[in-house]
C-alpha positions as CSV (number, residue, x, y, z in Angstrom):
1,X,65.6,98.4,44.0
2,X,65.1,100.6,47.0
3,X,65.3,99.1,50.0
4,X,62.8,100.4,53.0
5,X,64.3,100.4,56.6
6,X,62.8,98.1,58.9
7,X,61.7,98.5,62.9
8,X,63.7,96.4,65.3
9,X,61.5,97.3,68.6
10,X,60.9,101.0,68.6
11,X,64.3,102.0,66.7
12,X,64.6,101.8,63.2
13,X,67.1,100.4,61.8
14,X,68.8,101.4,58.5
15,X,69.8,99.3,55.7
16,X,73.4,98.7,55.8
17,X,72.2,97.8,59.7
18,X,69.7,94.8,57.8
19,X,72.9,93.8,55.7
20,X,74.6,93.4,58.7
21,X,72.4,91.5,60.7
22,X,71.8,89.5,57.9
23,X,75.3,88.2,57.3
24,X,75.9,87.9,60.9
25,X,77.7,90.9,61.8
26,X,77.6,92.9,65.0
27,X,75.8,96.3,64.5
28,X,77.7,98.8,67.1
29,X,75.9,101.0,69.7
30,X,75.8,104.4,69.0
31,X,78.1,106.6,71.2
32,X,77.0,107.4,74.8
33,X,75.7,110.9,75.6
34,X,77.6,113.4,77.0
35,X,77.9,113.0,81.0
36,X,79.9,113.2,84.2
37,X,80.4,111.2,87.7
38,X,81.5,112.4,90.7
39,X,83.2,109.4,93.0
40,X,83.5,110.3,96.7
41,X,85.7,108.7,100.0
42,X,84.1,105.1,100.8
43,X,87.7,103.3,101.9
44,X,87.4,101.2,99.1
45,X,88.5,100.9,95.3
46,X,86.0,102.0,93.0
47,X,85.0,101.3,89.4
48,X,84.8,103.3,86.4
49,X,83.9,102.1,83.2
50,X,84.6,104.4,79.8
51,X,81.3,105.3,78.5
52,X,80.9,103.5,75.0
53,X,82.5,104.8,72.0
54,X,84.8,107.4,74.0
55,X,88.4,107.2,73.7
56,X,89.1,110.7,76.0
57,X,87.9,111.5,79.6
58,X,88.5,114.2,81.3
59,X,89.3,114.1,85.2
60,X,89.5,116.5,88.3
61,X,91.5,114.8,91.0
62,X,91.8,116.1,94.2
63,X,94.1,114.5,96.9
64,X,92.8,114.3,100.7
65,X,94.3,116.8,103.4
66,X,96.4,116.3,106.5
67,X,95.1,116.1,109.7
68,X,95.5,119.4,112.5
69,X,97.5,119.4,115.6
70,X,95.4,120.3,118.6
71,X,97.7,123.4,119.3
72,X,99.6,125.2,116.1
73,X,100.5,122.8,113.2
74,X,97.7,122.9,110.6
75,X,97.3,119.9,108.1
76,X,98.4,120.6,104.7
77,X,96.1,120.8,101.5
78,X,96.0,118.0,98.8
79,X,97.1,118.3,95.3
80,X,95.4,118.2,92.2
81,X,95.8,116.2,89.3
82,X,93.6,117.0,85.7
83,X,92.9,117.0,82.2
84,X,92.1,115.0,79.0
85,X,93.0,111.3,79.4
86,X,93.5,108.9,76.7
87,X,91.2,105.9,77.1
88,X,89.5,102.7,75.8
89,X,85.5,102.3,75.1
90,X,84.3,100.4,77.6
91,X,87.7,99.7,79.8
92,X,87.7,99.7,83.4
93,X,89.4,102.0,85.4
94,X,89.9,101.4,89.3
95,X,89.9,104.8,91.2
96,X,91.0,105.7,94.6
97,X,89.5,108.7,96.2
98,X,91.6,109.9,99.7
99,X,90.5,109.8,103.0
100,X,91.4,113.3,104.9
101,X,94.1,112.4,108.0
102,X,92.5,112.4,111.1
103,X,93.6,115.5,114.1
104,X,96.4,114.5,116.8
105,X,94.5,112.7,119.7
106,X,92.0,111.8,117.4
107,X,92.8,108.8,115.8
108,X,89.7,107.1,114.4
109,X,86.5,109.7,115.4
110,X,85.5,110.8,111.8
111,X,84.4,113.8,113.8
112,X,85.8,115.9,116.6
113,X,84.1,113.9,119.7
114,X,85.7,114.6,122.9
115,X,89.0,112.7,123.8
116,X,90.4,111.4,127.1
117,X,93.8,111.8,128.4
118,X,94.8,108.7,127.6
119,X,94.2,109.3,123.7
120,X,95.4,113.0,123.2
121,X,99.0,112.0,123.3
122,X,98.4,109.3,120.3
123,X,99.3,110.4,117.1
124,X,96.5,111.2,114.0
125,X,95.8,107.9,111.7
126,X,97.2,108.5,108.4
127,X,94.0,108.7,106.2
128,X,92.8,105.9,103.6
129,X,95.1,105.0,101.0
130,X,98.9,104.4,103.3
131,X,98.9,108.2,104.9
132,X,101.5,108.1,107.7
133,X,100.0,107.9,111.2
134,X,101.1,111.6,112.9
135,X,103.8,111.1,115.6
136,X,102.8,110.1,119.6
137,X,103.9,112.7,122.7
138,X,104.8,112.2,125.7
139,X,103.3,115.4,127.3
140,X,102.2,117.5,124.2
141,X,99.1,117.1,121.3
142,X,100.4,114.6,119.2
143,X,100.5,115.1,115.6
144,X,98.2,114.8,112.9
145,X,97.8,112.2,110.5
146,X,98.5,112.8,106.5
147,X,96.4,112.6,103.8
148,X,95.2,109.7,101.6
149,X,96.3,110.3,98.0
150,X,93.3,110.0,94.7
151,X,94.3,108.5,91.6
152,X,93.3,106.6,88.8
153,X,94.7,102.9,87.8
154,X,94.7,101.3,84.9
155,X,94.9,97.7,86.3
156,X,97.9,97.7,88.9
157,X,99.6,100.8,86.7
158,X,98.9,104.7,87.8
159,X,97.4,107.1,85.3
160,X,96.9,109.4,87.6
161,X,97.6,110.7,91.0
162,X,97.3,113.8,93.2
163,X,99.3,113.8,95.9
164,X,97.2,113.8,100.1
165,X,98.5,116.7,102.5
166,X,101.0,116.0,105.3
167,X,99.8,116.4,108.7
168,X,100.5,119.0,111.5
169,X,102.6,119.5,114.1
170,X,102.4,120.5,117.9
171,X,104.9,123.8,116.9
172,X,104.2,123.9,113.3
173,X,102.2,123.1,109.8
174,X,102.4,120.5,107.3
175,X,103.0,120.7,103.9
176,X,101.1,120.3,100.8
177,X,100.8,117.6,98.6
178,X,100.9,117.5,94.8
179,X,103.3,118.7,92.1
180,X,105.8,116.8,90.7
181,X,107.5,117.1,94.3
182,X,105.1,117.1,97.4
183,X,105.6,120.3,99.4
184,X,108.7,120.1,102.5
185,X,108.1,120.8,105.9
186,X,110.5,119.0,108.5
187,X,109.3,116.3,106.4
188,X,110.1,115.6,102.6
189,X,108.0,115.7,99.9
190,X,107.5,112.6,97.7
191,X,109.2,113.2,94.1
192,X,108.8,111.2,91.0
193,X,111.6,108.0,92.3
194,X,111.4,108.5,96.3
195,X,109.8,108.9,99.0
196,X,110.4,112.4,101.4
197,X,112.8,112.5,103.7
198,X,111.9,111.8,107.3
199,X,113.1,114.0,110.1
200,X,111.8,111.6,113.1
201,X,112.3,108.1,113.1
202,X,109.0,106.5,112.0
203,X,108.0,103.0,112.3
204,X,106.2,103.1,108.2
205,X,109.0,104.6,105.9
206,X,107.9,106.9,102.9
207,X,108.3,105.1,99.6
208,X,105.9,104.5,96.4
209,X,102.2,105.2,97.1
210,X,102.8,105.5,101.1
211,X,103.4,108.1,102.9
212,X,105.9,108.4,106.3
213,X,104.1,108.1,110.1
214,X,104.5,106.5,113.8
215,X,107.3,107.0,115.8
216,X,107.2,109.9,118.8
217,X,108.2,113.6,119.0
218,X,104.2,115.3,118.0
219,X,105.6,115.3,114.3
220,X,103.1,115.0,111.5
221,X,102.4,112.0,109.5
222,X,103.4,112.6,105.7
223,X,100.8,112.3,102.9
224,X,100.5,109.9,100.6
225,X,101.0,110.2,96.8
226,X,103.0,109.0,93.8
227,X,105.3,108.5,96.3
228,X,104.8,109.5,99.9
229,X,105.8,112.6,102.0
230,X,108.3,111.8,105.2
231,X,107.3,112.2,109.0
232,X,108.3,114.8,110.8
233,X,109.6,114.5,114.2
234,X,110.1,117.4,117.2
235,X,106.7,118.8,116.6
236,X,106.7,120.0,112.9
237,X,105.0,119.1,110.1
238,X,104.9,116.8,107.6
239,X,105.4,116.4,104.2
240,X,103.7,115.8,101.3
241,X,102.9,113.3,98.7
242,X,103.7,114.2,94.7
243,X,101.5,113.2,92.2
244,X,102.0,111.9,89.0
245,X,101.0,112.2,85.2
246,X,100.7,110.5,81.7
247,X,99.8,112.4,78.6
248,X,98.2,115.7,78.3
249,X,97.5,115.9,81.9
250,X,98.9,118.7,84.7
251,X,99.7,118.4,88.1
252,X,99.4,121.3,90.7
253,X,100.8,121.8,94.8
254,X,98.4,122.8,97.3
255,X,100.0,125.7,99.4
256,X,99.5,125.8,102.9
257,X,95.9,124.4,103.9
258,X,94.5,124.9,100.7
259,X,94.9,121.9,98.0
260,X,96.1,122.4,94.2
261,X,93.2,124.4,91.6
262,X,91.4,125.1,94.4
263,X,88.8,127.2,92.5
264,X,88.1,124.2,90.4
265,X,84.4,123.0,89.5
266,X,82.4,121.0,91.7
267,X,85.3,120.9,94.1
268,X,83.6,122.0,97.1
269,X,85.7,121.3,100.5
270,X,87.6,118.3,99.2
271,X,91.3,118.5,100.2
272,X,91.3,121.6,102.2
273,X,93.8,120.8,105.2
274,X,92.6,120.8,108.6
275,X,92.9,124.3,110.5
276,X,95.4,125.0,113.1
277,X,93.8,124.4,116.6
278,X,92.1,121.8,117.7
279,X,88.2,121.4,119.1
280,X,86.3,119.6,122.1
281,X,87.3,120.5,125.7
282,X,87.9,124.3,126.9
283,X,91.5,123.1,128.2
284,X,94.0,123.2,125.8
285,X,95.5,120.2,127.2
286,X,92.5,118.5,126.2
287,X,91.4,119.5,123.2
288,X,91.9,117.7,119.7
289,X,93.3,117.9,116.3
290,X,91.0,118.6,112.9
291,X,90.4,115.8,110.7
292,X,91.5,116.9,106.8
293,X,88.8,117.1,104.0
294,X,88.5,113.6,101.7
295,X,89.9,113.9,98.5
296,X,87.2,113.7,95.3
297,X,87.5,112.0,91.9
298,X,84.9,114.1,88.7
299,X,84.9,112.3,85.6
300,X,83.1,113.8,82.8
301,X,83.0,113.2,78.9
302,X,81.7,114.9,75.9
């Protein structure tokens, strides 16, 4: 006996579907369409949730770079994180994107607004997730703040992180963030057990997922990653936080201002450090740091 396939709404459904349904079984959803999302900076944890029937993603991750000093020390570029990761239909991930550190004297203006005396001698804020605040002066720009690292969780356990660029100093540049080992400046790079080494004396020590910052001398904040970069303190720079990886993934350094694969696809901006020299009044006493570029999370599966 031939069996014709019946209509269930406006999708038909076939016959070993009918058996199914008859005997009480669940029928499973057909796989999702091929797609991609793009998370951006909000200073919150975000949700992802693995299309059905996919057991791979693939992901771009893009740490945030370090904030500028007003005078010399440019903020170092994030690091990047990608490839194929091995997933579960219909798992949630939690994902951090990085918040760029924010330019010496400028520690909360998300743009370059004019400062005041009395705030161009206070250090960067390290940006959103643990970057270390840049260093206060006493008679100098302060330092900038480093980069918030991007990553990918798995409940409380990384799957993936690229590491934020460290933030500048008044006499000199941070370091990158990414790689196994985040770039060195006067400030340590994070590696895969420690946190950088820290040249000034900063009140937030480097260590896993937080990066160095406070204290005085105009040094840069460090970036945070895997584990964090250290703070940096007689106006240099500093360093940056390394990322980490599971399976088939890679991990890349930024160099300089630029972050890690920077030619990658729908990256735009996202990590670039903040340039050398800072903005708002014509007197260079009174000018501020550059705020760094956000990190960026792309998710996309076939």
């Amino acid at each position: 006996m031939v069996w014709p396939c019946a209509r269930k709404g406006s999708k038909i459904m076939s016959v070993k579907g009918i058996i199914m349904a008859a005997a009480g079984q669940s029928v499973s959803a057909p796989p999702a369409a091929a797609g991609s999302q793009t998370l951006n900076y909000t200073g919150a944890t975000q949700s992802f949730t693995v299309p059905t029937g996919k057991t791979t993603i693939t992901i771009d991750v893009w740490g945030a770079g370090g904030g500028s000093n007003r005078d010399a020390g440019a903020g170092g570029g994030g690091g990047y994180t990608g490839g194929s990761l091995a997933v579960t239909s219909g798992e949630v991930l939690t994902v951090y994107v990085g918040q760029g550190g924010f330019g010496g004297g400028n520690s909360s203006d998300e743009t370059t607004s004019l400062d005041s005396p009395s705030t161009r001698l206070t250090g960067g804020n390290g940006g959103w997730p643990s970057g270390g605040t840049g260093g206060s002066a006493s008679s100098y720009g302060a330092g900038g703040g480093g980069g918030g690292y991007s990553g990918i969780f798995r409940s409380a356990t990384p799957l993936a992180i690229a590491g934020g660029g460290g933030g500048g100093g008044d006499d000199g540049g941070a370091a990158a963030g990414g790689g196994a080992t985040g770039g060195s400046a006067a400030g340590g790079g994070g590696t895969q057990s420690a946190g950088g080494t820290s040249s000034g004396s900063p009140t937030t020590a480097s260590g896993y997922l937080v990066g160095a910052g406070g204290g005085t001398g105009a040094g840069g904040g460090g970036g945070s990653g895997y584990y964090g970069g250290g703070n940096a303190s007689a106006w240099s720079g500093g360093g940056g936080g390394s990322g980490y990886i599971t399976g088939a993934l890679t991990t890349t350094a930024g160099s300089g201002t630029t972050p890690g694969n920077s030619a990658g696809a729908g990256r735009g901006t996202a990590g670039n450090g903040a340039p050398a020299g800072g903005t708002g009044e014509n007197s260079a006493s009174t000018r501020l740091g550059l705020k760094g570029k956000n990190g960026i999370v792309i998710i996309s599966w076939s």
